[in-house]
C-alpha positions in Angstrom: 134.8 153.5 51.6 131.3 152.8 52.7 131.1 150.4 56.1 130.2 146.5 55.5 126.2 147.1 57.2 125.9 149.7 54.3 127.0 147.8 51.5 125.1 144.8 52.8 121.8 147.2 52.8 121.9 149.3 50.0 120.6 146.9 47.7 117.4 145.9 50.1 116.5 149.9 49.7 116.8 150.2 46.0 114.0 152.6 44.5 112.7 152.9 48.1 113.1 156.6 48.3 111.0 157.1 44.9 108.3 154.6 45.4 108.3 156.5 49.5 107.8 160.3 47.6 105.0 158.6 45.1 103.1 157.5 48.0 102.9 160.6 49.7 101.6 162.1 46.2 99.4 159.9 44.3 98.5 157.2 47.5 98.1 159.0 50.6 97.8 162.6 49.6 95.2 164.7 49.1 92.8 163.3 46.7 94.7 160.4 46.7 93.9 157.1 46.4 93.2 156.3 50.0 91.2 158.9 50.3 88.9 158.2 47.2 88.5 154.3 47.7 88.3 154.5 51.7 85.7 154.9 53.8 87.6 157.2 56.6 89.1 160.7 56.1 92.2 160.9 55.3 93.4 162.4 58.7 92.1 159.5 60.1 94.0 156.7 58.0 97.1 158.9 58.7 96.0 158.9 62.7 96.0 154.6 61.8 99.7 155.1 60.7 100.7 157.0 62.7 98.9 154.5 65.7 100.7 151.6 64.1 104.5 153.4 63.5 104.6 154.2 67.7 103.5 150.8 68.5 105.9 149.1 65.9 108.8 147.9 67.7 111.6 146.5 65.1 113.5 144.4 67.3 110.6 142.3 67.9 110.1 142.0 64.5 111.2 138.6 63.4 109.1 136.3 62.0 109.7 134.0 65.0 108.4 136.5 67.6 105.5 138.0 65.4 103.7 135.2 65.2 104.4 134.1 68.6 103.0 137.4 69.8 100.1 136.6 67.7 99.2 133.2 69.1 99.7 131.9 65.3 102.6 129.9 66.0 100.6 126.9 67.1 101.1 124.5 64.8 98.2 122.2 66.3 95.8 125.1 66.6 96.4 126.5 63.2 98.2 123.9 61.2 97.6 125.8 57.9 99.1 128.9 57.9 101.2 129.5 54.7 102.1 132.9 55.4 103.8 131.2 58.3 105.0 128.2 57.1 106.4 129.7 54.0 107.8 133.1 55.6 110.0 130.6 58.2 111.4 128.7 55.3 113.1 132.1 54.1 113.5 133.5 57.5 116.7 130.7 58.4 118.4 131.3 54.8 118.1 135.4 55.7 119.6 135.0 58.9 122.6 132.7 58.3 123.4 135.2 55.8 122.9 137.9 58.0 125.5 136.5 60.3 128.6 134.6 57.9 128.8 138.3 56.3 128.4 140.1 59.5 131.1 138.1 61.1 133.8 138.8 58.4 133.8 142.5 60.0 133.3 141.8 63.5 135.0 139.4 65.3 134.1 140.2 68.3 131.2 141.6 70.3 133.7 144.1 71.8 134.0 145.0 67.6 130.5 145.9 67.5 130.6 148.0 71.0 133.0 150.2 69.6 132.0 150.6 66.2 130.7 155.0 66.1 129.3 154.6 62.6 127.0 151.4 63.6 125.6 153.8 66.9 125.4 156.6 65.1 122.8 154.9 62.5 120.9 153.2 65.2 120.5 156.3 67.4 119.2 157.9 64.1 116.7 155.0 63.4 115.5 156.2 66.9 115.7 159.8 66.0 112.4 161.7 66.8 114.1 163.5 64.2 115.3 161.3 62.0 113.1 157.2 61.7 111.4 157.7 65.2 111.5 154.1 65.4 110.5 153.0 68.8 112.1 150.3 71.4 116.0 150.8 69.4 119.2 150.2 71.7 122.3 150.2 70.0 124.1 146.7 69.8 126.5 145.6 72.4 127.1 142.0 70.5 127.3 140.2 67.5 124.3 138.4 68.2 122.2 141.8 68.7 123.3 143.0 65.7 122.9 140.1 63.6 119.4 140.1 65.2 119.0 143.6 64.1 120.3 143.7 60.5 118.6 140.0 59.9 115.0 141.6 60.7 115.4 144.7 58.3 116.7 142.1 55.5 113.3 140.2 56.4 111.1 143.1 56.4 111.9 144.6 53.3 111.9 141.1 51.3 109.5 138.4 52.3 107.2 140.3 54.6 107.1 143.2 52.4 106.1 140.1 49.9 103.3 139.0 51.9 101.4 142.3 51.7 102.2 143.5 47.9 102.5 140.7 45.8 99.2 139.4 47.4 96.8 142.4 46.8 96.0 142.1 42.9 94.6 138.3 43.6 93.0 139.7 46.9 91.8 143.0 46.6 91.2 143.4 42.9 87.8 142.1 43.6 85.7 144.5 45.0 83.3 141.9 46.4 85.6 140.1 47.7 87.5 142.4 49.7 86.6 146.2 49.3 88.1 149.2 50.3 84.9 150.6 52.0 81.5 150.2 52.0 78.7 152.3 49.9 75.3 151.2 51.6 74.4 150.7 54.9 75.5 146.8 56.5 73.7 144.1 57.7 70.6 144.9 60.4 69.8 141.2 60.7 66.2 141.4 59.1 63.9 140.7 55.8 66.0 143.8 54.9 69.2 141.7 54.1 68.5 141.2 50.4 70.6 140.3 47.7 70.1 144.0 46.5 71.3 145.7 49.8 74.6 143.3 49.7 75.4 145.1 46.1 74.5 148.3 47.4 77.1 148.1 49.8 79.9 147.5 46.5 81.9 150.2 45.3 80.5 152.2 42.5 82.2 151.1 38.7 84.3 154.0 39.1 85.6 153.1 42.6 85.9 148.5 41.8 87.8 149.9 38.2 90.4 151.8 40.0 90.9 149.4 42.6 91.4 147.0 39.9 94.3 149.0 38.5 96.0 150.1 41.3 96.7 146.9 42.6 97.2 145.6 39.3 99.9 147.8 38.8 101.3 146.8 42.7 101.3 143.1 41.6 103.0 143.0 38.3 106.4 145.5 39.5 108.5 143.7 40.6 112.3 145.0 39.4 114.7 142.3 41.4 114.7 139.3 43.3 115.6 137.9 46.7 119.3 136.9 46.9 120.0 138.2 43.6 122.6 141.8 43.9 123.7 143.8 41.6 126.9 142.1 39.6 130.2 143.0 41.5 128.0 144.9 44.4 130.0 143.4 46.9 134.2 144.1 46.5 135.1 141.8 49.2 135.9 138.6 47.6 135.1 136.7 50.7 131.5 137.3 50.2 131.1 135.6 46.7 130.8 132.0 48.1 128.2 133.4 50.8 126.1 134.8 48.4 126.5 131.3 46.3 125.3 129.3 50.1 122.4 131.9 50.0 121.2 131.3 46.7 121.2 127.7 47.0 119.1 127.9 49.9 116.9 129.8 48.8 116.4 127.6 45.6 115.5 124.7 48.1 112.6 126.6 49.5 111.3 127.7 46.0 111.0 123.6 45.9 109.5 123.3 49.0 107.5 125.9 48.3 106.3 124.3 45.1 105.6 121.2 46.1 103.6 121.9 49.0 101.4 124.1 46.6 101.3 121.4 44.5 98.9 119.9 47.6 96.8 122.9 48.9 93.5 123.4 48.5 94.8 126.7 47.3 98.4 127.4 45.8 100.0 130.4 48.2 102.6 131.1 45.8 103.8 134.8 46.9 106.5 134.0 48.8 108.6 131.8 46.7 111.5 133.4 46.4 111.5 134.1 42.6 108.7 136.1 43.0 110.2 137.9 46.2 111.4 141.3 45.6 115.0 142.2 47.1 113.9 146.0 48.0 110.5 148.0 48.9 110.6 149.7 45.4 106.3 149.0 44.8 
């Protein structure tokens, strides 16, 4: 019988493993297509990765503390933030989830002190060998480990959100926002012409296959926040959590909609229709 944390997770990791061995192959491989469309090597963008995993730490993850970390939770200083202000609607749905199916399995914090398979999965998280995931301590409480499984069921759904379902509308124009640069930038003289700022574009080749690679990245997407599989979940306790989830999350797709209904410019990606439930693009 698979634990509770698995069942809970398997779905949020659907078609992650493939869409993980495709990246090392077609995106950042050799001759991939970081290395054709960017400007660096390819060991360096791997060095950047690398650079980002140690610094990463996943218990400080939450929206909450990212973008207090950030200085962009100042709602005076930045009122208009909607990867904020949306991401936070979802983030309180996530986590009351997080903990009404959490604490059907552990009633206690002295439950989740004791628990070998939940230790066991964090210490391999924090594996050198295994997700060398840095800053990981195993959870003593049911508030720590709500903590900790709410974050990954945040990171692999709206945040992941934020990022991919963004690029075609961002990226697929190379003028707009390129992967490198193909002439020399701005010196600040009579030189800055309107025929240096092109030369700095990608090449046809280079735009086109921007284009389609982020084309392809926008338009996959193979489930939906809040939605699992039919009769994933056994325990018929969970049925009527789910059903609170679902209707919580339909109140911020209104929310959402209305308050794109008034922006200068609609920030649609994170309603959670068009939110996948896994990393699986």
């Amino acid at each position: 019988k698979a634990p509770p944390i698995h069942v809970l997770l398997e779905p949020h990791f659907a078609n992650t493993l493939i869409t993980n061995d495709i990246a090392m192959t077609s995106l950042i491989g050799p001759d991939g297509n970081m290395e054709r469309l960017q400007s660096g090597t390819l060991e360096a963008s791997l060095d950047l990765a690398k650079k980002a995993l140690s610094e990463f730490r996943l218990l400080e993850s939450a929206p909450t503390k990212d973008f207090a970390a950030r200085g962009t939770d100042d709602l005076e200083g930045l009122p208009v933030y909607p990867f904020r202000d949306d991401g936070l609607l979802s983030w309180g749905p996530l986590e009351r989830w997080a903990r009404a199916y959490l604490d059907l399995y552990y009633e206690s914090d002295a439950d989740v002190a004791a628990d070998p398979e939940l230790a066991a999965w964090v210490d391999e998280m924090g594996s050198e060998q295994g997700g060398r995931l840095k800053g990981l301590s195993r959870p003593e409480t049911v508030d720590g480990l709500v903590e900790l499984v709410a974050q990954i069921l945040f990171r692999c759904t709206v945040y992941h959100a934020a990022f991919n379902y963004t690029s075609y509308d961002f990226f697929a124009y190379a003028p707009n926002m390129q992967a490198a640069t193909f002439g020399p930038g701005p010196s600040g003289t009579a030189a800055d012409s309107d025929a240096a700022l092109e030369a700095m574009w990608p090449p046809y080749e280079a735009a086109y296959e921007g284009m389609h690679l982020f084309y392809t990245i926008f338009r996959v997407q193979l489930n939906r926040l809040g939605h699992y599989p039919e009769g994933h979940f056994t325990d018929p306790r969970v049925a009527p959590l789910e059903e609170t989830l679902r209707a919580e999350l339909d109140a911020v797709e209104e929310t959402i909609a209305a308050r794109d209904a008034a922006r200068l410019l609609p920030y649609p990606y994170l309603r959670p229709s068009r939110v996948s439930n896994s990393i699986h693009v």
